[in-house]
N, C-alpha and C positions, 0 to 999 in steps of 0.2 A: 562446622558442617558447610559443607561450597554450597552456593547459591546455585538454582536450573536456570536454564537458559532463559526459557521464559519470566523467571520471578527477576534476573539481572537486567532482561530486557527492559519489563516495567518500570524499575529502579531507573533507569539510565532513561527512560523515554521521561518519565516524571522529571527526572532532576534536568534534563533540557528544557521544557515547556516550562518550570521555577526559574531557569535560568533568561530563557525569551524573556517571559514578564518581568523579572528584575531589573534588566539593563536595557531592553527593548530592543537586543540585538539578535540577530540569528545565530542561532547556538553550530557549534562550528568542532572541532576537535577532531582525535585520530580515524573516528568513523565514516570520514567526508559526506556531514551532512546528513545520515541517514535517521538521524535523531531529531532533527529539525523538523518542527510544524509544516507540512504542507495544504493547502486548500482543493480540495478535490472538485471538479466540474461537476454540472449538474447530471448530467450521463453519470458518472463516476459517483456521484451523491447515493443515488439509486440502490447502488449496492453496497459502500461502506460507509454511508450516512453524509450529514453534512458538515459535520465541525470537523475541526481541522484534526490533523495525525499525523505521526512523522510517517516516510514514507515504508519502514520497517511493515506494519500498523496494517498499510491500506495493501502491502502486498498480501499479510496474510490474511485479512478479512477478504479478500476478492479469491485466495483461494479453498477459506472456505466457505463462498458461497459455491466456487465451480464443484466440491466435493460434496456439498448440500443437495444441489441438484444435478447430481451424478452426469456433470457433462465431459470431463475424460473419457478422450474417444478408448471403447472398449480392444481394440486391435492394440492399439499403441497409446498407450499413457502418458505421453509428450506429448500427445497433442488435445486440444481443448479445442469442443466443438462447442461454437457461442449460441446463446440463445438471443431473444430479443436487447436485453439490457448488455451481452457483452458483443453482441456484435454491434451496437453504439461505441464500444471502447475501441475493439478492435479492428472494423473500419471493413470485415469481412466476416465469412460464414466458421473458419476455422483458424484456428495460431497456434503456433507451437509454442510450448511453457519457457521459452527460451526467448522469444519476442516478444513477449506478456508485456516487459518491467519496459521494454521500447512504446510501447501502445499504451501502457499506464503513465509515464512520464509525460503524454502528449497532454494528458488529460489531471497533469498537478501542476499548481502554482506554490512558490515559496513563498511563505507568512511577510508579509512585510513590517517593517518595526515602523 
């Protein structure tokens, strides 16, 4: 039976974060990176907590907090109207889902070994 996407994602995010602590190296492979532990700022803590995550992880945890609290603007669902905690991320009052992973990357650091 194939694996879902989500249960191979886990799979694949565990066996990096096994692989970080075994060798103390940043886990690396055909996915550039996306598997890799990053450290979220304290803005960014706010909403996908504070331990580390690869950055797969903290995209979808930040989107469902915007679908938690139904901030997709209702006209156009590209665009995400921030509230207090994501217009700290995103630096303004609206962003489209398309700038998000730009304004989210400001605010990750890579694991260091």
């Amino acid at each position: 039976m194939a694996r879902s996407a989500v249960k191979r994602g886990e799979q694949e995010t565990a066996a990096a974060v096994k692989k970080v602590k075994a060798t103390d190296k940043p886990a690396g492979g055909a996915r550039g990176g996306i598997t890799a532990p990053v450290t979220p700022s304290s803005d960014l803590a706010a909403i996908v907590g504070k331990d580390d995550l690869p950055r797969s992880e903290v995209v979808k945890k930040v989107w469902d907090y915007i679908k938690k609290h139904d901030l997709q603007d209702g006209k156009d669902r590209r665009q995400i109207n921030a509230d207090a905690k994501l217009e700290k991320i995103f630096g303004k009052k609206s962003a489209s889902m398309f700038e998000m992973n730009k304004h989210l990357s400001a605010h990750l650091k890579a694991v260091k070994a």
